[in-house]
PANULUM-323060 format. One record per residue (C-alpha): chain; x, y, z. Coordinates in nm, 3 decimals, padded with zeros to 5 digits. Each point is the difference from the previous one (the first is absolute). Layout:
N
A/X/Y/Z
...
//
This chain:
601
A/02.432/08.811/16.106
A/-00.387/-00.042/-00.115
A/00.204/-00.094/-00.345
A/00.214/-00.225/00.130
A/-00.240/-00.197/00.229
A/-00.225/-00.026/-00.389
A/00.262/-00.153/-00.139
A/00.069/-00.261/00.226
A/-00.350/-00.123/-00.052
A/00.062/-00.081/-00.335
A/00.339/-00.176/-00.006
A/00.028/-00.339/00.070
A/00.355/-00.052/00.207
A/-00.078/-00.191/00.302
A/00.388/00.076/00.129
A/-00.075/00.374/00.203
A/00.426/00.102/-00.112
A/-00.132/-00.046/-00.348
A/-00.258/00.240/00.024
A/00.247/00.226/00.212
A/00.223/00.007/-00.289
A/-00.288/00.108/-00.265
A/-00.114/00.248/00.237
A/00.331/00.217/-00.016
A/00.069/-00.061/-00.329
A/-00.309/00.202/-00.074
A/00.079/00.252/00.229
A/00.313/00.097/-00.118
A/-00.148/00.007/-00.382
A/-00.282/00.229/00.124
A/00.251/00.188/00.133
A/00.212/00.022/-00.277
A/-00.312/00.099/-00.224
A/-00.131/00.283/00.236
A/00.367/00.123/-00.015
A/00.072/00.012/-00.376
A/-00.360/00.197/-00.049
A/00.077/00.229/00.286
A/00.354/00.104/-00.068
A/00.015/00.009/-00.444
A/00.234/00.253/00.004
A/00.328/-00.078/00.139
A/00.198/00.342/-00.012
A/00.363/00.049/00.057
A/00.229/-00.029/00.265
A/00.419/00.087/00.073
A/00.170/-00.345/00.155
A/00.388/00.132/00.117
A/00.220/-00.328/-00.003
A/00.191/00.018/00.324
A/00.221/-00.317/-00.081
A/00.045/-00.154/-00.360
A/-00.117/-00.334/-00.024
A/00.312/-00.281/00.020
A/-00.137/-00.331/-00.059
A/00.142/-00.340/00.159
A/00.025/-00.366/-00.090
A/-00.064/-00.196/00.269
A/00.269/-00.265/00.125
A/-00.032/-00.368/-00.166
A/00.092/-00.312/00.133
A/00.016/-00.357/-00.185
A/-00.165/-00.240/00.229
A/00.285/-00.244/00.041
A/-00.181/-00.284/00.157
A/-00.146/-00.273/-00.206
A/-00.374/-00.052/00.050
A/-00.146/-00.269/00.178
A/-00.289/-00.145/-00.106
A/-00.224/-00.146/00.198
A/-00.227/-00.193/-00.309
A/00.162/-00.343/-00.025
A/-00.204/-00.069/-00.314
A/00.206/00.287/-00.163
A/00.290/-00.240/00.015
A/-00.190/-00.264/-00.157
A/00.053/-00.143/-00.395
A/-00.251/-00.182/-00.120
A/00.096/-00.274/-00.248
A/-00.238/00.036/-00.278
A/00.023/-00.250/-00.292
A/-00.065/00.072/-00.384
A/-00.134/-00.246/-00.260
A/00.080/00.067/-00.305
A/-00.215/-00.164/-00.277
A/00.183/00.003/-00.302
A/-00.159/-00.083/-00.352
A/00.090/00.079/-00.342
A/-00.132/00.329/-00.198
A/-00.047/-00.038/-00.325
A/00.184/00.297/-00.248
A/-00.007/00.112/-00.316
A/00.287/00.318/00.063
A/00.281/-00.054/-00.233
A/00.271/00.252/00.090
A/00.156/00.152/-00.294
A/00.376/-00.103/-00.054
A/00.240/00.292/00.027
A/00.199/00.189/-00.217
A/00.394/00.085/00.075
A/00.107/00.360/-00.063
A/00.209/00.094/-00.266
A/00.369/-00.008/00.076
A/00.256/00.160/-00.195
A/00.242/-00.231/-00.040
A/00.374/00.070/-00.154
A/00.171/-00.207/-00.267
A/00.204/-00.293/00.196
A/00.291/00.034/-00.154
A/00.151/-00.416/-00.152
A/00.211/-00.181/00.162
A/00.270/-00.177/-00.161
A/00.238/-00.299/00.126
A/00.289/00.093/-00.150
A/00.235/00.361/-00.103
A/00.279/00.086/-00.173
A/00.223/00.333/00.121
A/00.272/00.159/-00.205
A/00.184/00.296/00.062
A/00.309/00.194/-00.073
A/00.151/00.355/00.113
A/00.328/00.153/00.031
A/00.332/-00.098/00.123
A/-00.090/-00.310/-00.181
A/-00.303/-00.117/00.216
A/-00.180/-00.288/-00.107
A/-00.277/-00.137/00.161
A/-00.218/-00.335/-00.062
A/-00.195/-00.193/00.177
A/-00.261/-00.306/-00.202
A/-00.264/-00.190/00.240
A/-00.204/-00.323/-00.114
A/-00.253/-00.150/00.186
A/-00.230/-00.305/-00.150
A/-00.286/-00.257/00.145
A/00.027/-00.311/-00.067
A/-00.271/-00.267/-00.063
A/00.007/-00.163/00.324
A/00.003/00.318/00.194
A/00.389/00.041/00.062
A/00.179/00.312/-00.117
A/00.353/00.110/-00.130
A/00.167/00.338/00.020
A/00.322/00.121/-00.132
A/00.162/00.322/00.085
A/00.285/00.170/-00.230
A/00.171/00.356/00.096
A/00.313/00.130/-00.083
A/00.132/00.355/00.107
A/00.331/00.159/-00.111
A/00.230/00.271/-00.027
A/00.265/00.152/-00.211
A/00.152/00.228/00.276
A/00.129/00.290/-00.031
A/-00.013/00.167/00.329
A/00.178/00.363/00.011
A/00.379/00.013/00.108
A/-00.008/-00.404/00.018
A/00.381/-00.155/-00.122
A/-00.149/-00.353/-00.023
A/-00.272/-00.193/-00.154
A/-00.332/00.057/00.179
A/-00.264/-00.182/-00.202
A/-00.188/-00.273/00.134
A/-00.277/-00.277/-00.084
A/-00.281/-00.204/00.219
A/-00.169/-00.285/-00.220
A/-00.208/-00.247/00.159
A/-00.239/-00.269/-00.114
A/-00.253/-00.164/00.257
A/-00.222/-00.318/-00.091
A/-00.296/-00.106/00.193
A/-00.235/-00.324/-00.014
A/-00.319/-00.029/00.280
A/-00.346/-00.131/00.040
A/-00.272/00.261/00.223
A/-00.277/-00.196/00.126
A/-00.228/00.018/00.318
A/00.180/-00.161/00.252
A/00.344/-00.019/-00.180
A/00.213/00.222/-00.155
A/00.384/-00.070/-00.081
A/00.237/00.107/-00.268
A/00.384/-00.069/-00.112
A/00.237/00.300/-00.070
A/00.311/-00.037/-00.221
A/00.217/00.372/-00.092
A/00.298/00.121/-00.127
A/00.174/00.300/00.094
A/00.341/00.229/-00.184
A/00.126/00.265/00.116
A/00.286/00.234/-00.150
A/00.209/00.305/00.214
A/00.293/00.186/00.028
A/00.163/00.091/00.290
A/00.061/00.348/-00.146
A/00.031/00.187/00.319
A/00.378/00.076/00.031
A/00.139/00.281/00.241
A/00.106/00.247/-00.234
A/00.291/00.054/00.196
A/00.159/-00.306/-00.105
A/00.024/00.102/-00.400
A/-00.002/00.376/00.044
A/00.333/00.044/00.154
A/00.160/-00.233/-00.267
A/00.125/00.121/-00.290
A/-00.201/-00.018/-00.352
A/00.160/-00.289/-00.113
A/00.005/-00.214/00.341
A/-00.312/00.117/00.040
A/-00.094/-00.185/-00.365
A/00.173/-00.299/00.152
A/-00.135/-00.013/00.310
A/-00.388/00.006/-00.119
A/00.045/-00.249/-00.282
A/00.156/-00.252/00.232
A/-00.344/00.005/00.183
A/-00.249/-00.211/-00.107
A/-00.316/00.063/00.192
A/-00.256/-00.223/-00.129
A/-00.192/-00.226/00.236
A/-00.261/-00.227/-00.085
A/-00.273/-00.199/00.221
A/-00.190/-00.282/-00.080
A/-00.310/-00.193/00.192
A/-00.224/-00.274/-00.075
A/-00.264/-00.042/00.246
A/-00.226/-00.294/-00.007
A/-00.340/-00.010/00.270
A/-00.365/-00.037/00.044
A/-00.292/00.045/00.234
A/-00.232/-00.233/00.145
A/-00.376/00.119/00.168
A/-00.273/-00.236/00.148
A/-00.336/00.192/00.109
A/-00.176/-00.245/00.238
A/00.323/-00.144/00.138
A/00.264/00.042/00.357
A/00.292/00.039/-00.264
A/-00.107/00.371/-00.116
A/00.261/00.107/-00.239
A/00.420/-00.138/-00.132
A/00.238/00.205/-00.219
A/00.300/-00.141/-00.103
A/00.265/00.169/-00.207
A/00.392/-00.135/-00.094
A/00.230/00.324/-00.172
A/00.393/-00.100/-00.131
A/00.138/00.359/-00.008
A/00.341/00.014/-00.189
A/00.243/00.296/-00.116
A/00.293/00.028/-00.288
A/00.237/-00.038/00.266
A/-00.082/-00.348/00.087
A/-00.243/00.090/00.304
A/-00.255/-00.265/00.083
A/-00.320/00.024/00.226
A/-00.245/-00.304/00.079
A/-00.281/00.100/00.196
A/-00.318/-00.197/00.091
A/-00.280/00.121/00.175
A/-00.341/-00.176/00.167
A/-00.262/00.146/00.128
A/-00.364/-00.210/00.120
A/-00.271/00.166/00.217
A/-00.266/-00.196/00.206
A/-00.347/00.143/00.147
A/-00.288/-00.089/00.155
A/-00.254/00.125/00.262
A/-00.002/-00.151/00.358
A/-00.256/00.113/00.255
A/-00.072/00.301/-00.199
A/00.319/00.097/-00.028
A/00.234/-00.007/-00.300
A/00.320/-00.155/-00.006
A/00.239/00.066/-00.271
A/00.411/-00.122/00.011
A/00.268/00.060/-00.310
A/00.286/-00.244/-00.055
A/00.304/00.162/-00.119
A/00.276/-00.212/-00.188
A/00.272/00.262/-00.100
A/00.323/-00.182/-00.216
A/00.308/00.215/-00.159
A/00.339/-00.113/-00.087
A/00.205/00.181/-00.229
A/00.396/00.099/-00.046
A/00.243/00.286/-00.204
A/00.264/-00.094/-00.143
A/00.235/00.212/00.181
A/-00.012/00.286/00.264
A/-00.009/00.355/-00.099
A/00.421/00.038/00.039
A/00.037/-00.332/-00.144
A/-00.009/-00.218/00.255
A/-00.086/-00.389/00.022
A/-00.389/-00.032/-00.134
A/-00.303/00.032/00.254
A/-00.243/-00.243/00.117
A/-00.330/00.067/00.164
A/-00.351/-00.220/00.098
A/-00.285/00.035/00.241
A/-00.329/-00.209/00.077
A/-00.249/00.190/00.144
A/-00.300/-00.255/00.158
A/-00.270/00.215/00.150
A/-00.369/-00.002/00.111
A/-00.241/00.276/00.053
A/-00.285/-00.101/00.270
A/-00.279/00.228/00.067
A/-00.377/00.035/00.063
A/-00.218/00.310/-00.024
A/-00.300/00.105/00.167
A/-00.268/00.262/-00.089
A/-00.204/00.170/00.262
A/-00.226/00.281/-00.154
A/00.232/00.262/-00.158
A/00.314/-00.171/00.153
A/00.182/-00.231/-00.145
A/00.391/-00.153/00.097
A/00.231/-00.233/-00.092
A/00.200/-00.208/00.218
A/00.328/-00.168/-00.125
A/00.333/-00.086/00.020
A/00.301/-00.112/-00.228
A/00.190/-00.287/00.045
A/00.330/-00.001/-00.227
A/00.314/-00.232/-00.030
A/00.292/00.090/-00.211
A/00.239/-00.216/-00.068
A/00.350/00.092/-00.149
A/00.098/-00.261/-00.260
A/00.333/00.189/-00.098
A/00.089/00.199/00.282
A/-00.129/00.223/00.268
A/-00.169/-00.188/00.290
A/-00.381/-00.153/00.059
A/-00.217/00.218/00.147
A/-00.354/-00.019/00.172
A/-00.217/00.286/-00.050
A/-00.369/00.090/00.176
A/-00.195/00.346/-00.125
A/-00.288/00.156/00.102
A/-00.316/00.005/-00.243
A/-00.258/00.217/00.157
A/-00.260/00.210/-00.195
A/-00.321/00.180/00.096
A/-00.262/00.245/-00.134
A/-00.205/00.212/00.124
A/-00.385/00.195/-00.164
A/00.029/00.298/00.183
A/-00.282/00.191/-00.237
A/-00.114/-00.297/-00.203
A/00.232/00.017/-00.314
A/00.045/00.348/00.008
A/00.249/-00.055/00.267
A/00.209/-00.344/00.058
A/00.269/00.014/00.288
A/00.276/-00.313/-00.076
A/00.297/-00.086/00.198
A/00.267/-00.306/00.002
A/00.279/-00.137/00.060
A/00.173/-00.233/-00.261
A/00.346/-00.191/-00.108
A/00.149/-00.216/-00.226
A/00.313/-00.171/-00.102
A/00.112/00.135/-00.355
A/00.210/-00.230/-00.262
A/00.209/00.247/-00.214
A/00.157/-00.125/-00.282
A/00.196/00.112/-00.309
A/-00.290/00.011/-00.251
A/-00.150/00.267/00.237
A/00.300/00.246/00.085
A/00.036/-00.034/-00.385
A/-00.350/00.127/-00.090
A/-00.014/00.243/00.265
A/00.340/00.178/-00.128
A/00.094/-00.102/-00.297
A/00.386/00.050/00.054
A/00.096/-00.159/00.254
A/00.278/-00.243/-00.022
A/00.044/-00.380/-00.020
A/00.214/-00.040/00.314
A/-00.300/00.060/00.294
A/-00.025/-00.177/00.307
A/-00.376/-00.129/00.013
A/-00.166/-00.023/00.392
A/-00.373/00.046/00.092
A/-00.134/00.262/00.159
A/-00.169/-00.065/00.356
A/-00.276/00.237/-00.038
A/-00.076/-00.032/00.413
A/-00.284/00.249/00.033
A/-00.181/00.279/-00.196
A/-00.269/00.164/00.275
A/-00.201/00.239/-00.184
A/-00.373/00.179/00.080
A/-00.205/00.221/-00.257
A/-00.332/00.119/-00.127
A/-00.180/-00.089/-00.274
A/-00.319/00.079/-00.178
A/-00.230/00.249/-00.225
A/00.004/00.398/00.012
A/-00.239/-00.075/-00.225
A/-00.242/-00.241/-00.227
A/00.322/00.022/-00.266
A/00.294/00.144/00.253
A/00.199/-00.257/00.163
A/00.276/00.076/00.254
A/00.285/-00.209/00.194
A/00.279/00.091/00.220
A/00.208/-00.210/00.244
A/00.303/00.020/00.216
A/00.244/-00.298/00.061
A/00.302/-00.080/00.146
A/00.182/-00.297/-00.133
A/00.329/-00.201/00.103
A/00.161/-00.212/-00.242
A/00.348/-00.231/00.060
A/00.206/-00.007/-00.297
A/-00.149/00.261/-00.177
A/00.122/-00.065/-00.375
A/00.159/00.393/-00.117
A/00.155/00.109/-00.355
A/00.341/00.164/00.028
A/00.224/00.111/-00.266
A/00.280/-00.258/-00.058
A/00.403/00.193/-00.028
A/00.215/00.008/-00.296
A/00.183/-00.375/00.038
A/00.302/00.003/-00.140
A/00.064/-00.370/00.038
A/-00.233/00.046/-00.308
A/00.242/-00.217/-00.226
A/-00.239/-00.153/-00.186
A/-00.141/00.383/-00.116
A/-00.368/-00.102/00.159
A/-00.235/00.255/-00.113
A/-00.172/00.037/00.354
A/00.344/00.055/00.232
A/00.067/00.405/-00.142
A/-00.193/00.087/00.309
A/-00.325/-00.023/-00.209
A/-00.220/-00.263/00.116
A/-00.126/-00.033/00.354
A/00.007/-00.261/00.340
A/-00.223/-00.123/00.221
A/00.074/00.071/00.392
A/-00.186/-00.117/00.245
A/-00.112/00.173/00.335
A/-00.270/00.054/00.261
A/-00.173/00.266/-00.098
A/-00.332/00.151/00.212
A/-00.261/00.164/-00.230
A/-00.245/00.288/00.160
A/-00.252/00.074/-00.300
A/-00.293/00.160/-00.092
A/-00.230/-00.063/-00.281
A/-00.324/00.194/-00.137
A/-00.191/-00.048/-00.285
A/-00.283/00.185/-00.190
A/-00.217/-00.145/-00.266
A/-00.304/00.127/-00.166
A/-00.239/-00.064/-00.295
A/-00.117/00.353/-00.104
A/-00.229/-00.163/-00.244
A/00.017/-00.338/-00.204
A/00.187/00.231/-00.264
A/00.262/00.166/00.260
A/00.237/-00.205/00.256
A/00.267/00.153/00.251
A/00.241/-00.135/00.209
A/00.304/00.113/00.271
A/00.187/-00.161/00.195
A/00.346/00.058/00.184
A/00.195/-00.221/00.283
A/00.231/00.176/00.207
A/00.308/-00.218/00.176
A/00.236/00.111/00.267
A/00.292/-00.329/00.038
A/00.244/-00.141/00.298
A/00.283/-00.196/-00.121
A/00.230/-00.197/00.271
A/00.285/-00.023/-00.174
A/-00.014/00.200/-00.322
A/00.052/00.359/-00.054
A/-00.287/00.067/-00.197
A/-00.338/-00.187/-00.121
A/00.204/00.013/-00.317
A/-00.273/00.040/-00.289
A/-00.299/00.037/00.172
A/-00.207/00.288/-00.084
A/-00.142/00.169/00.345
A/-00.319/00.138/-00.218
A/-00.190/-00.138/-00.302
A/-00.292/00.169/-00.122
A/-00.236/-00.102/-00.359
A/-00.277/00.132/-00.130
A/-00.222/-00.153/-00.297
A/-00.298/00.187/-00.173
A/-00.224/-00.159/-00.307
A/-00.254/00.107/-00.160
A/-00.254/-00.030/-00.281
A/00.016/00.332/-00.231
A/-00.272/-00.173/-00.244
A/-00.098/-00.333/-00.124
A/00.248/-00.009/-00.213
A/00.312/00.150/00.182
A/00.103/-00.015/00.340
A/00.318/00.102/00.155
A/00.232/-00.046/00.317
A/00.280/00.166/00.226
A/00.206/-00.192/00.265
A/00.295/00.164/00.188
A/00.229/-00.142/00.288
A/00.225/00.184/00.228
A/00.303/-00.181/00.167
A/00.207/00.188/00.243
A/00.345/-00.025/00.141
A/00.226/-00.343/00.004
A/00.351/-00.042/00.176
A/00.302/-00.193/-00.174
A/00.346/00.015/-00.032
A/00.230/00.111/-00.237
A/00.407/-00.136/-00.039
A/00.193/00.264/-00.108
A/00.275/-00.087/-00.138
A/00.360/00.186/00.186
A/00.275/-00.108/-00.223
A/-00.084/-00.222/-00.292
A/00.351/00.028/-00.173
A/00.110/-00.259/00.247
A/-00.040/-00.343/00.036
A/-00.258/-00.053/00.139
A/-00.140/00.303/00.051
A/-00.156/00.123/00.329
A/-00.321/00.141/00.039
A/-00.196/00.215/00.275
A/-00.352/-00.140/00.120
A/-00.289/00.262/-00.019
A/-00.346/00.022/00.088
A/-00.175/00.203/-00.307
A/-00.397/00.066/00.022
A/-00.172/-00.064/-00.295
A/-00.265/00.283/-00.113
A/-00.384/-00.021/00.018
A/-00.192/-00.048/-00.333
A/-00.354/-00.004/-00.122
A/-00.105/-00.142/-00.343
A/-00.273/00.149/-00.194
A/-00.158/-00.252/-00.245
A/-00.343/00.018/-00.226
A/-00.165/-00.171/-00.253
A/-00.317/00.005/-00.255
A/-00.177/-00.164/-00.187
A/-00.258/-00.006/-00.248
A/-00.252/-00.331/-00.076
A/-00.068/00.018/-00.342
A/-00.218/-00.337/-00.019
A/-00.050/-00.243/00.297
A/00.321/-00.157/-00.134
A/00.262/00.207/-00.124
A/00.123/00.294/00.220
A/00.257/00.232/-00.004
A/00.199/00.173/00.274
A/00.320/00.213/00.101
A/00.165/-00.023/00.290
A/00.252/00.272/00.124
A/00.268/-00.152/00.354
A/00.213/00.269/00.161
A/-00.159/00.281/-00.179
A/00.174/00.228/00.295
A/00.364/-00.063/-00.183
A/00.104/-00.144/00.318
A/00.349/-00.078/-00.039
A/00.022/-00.168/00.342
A/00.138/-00.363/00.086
A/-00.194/-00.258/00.191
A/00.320/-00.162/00.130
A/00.351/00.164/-00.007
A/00.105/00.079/-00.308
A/-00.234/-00.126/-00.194
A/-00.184/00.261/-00.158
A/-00.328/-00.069/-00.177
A/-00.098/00.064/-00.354
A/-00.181/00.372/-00.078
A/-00.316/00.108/-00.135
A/-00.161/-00.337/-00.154
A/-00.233/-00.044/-00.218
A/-00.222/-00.316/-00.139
A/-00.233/00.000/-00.309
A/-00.261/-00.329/-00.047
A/-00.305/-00.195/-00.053
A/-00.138/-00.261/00.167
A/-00.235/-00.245/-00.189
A/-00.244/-00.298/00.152
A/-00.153/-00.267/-00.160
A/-00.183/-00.325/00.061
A/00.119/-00.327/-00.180
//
């Protein structure tokens, strides 16, 4: 206490709890100091752990109310203003200019305007084609286009001639420019076939020499001709987008005739962000056969199709639609009746995953001119005594899925369903015998055109990828399931087609390719005949199902400079002996030895 009361004397707090608190502070570190010197040596001692230790967290909470606070200068911006005195610094850095890496670049390989193909293989295959392309001074351009394709026949088992012939010359004169574009179109087109697909039925019962006599009296040549005269008009900054004109005469060697004249001008233009498109349709064909197919009095058709397309689209983001309608009048100029037509024209798409990913759906229609030149092209042996309609092509709904598995993987697949009026069907003509004038298409060879309404449930996928820029594949495959109303059959149309396509570089120099396309089942019928040794004979109608096929073709090549290259190319390397319509088989293993050659004038 005597220690205590001396150091108070000599501290200088005037507050007495102050001095309170020194005071005990030095108690306790006397204390501590007296017990440290008094007990140095600790010893030992037993501790028994009754209960082991379990430790706890204690229970949090989140305060949930939000703070008031009671400052109102805390709430309080003050508006503080910056001047800026800006004057110029005088530099002498001069940055130094930069250097592009090194890029290894390959050799582009020269393009030329114009090529020469020639080719020839077995069963008498020959194969040309000649392109020319030249500038002119004032900017205009001319093209011509020569190819010829032929045939010597000789199909397997085949009792009449089977060679054929496609030669065609096209001639083109146009101007490009930035807001104009338009060019004039002037072709030619010969064809040569046979109807060589005779029931062998009809010769095989005979004996050898009627049998002689019957096939020589048949003459089953049939030739084509077209000449097509067109062009194509395009304004950039103009309403009037886009007009294609074309005129075809289409004639046979049996005094066919086909006029057919067709118009087609688009308008566009943007209104209130919107875009507004409409197609005109102008759609003339009149044509006539000399006779029908039992020799009847000669047959007169002619339609004029007016139409227009109105629609306007509008883009949202990653959706995007179409809205748009068809407005067609037909009118019968030879017989049939006028007819007033209205179609939906509905489209819309869908980024689900950017591009990786595209969801589509629509619903579209049409009104489809047939005519003579295109039943012709489409199966070559058809006869010269159709009836020519158009097809009312009421609605096609269809939804799919579209996109990227990958940066070089594309993929598609849809389903539709599509109704058609009218539907335009190939179907094996019967043996005529009214055939008094010894026509070589009325031996039951050559092939009709019925017409129906037919309902079409389809699906369609597709696979396409780009391995590298040296390797390209491709699949694709469309199965079809039909409802006639009155037919039998869908007669001819495949439920399944399948192709596939690969190409690829093997070097610089040679690169190769493999395509192959599966067709499956068709329905047609067959007339056999019951009693031919009377006149006229009788014959039984029968529904006969034409076999599946695929065809296996290749080709390479090898580029000896940038313009001369050689190449091989192998069709139906499978020996396929199958027929693509009834009896008409196709020709066996082919093959096709050429060069191609380019060159600049």
């Amino acid at each position: 206490m005597n220690f205590i009361k001396n150091i108070s004397q000599f501290t200088t707090f005037e507050s007495p709890l102050s001095i309170r608190l020194l005071s005990i502070c030095l108690i306790l570190g006397t204390q501590i100091t007296f017990a440290q010197k008094k007990d140095g040596d600790i010893g030992t001692e037993v501790v028994n752990v009754v209960k082991p230790y379990t430790p706890t967290i204690s229970d949090a909470f989140k305060v949930k109310e939000t703070p008031s606070l009671e400052d109102d200068d805390t709430s309080k911006k003050e508006n503080i203003l910056y001047n800026i005195f800006s004057f110029p610094v005088a530099s002498t850095f001069t940055p130094s200019k930069g250097k592009a890496a090194g890029v290894d670049k390959e050799k582009q390989e020269k393009l030329f305007s114009n090529y020469a193909t020639l080719a020839a293989g077995n069963y008498g295959n020959i194969n040309a084609e000649l392109f020319v392309t030249q500038t002119l001074e004032s900017g205009d351009y001319v093209g011509a286009m020569l190819r010829h394709l032929s045939s010597q026949g000789g199909i397997k088992d085949v009792e009449l001639d089977d060679n054929f012939s496609n030669t065609g010359l096209d001639l083109t004169y146009g101007s490009r420019s930035k807001n104009l574009s338009w060019n004039a179109d002037l072709g030619y087109q010969r064809q040569l076939y046979n109807w060589y697909g005779l029931n062998p039925i009809l010769y095989e019962s005979l004996i050898p020499a009627d049998k002689d006599v019957f096939l020589n009296s048949i003459n089953p040549k049939q030739t084509y001709q077209n000449i097509s005269l067109g062009g194509r008009l395009t304004l950039g900054e103009s309403v009037f987008k886009e007009a294609t004109i074309k005129f075809n005469r289409f004639s046979d060697a049996f005094s066919s005739g086909e006029n057919r004249l067709v118009a087609k001008p688009s308008l566009a233009f943007d209104f209130m962000d919107e875009k507004i498109k409409a197609d005109f349709v102008f759609d003339y064909v009149n044509g006539k056969f000399s006779k029908d197919y039992f020799n009847g009095p000669e047959i007169k058709y002619g339609f004029t199709n007016v139409g227009v397309k109105p629609s306007f689209q509008i883009n949202k983001e990653d959706l995007s639609v179409n809205f748009g309608a068809g407005f067609f009048y037909s009118m019968a100029t030879e017989s049939g009746k006028n007819k007033f037509f209205i179609y939906p024209n509905i489209t819309a798409s869908y980024k689900v995953v950017g591009d990786l990913m595209i969801a589509y759906a629509g619903a579209e229609g049409g009104l489809k001119q047939n005519s003579y030149q295109e039943f012709a092209q489409e199966n070559f042996f058809v006869s010269p005594t159709l009836a020519i309609a158009p097809t009312d092509q009421r609605y096609d709904i269809y939804v799919g899925l579209k996109g990227k598995l990958a940066n070089t993987i594309g993929y598609n697949i849809r389903g539709s369903y599509m109704n058609e009026g009218s539907k335009a069907l190939f179907l094996r003509n019967t043996f005529s015998y009214y055939n008094t004038n010894k026509e070589g298409y009325a031996n039951g060879n050559s092939f009709d055109v019925v017409y129906d309404d037919v309902k079409t449930v389809s699906f369609f996928g597709e696979l396409k990828a780009d391995f590298s820029k040296n390797v390209s594949f491709g699949i694709s495959g469309t199965f079809s399931s039909y409802t006639t109303d009155t037919q039998a059959e869908a007669w001819n149309l495949p439920s399944l087609k399948i192709s596939s396509n690969l190409d690829f570089n093997i070097t610089s120099k040679w690169y190769a390719g493999l395509n192959v396309f599966f067709v499956g089942e068709r329905k047609d019928i067959t007339f056999v005949p019951t009693a031919l040794a009377i006149f006229p004979p009788t014959f039984a109608t029968e529904t006969t199902t034409l076999d599946s096929y695929f065809d296996l073709n290749a080709h390479v090549g090898f580029k000896y400079s940038d313009r001369l290259t050689f190449f091989l190319k192998g069709n139906n390397l499978a020996n396929q002996n199958y027929q693509k319509w009834v009896n008409y088989p196709v020709q066996g293993v082919q093959g096709l030895v050429g060069a191609n050659y380019k060159f600049d004038f």
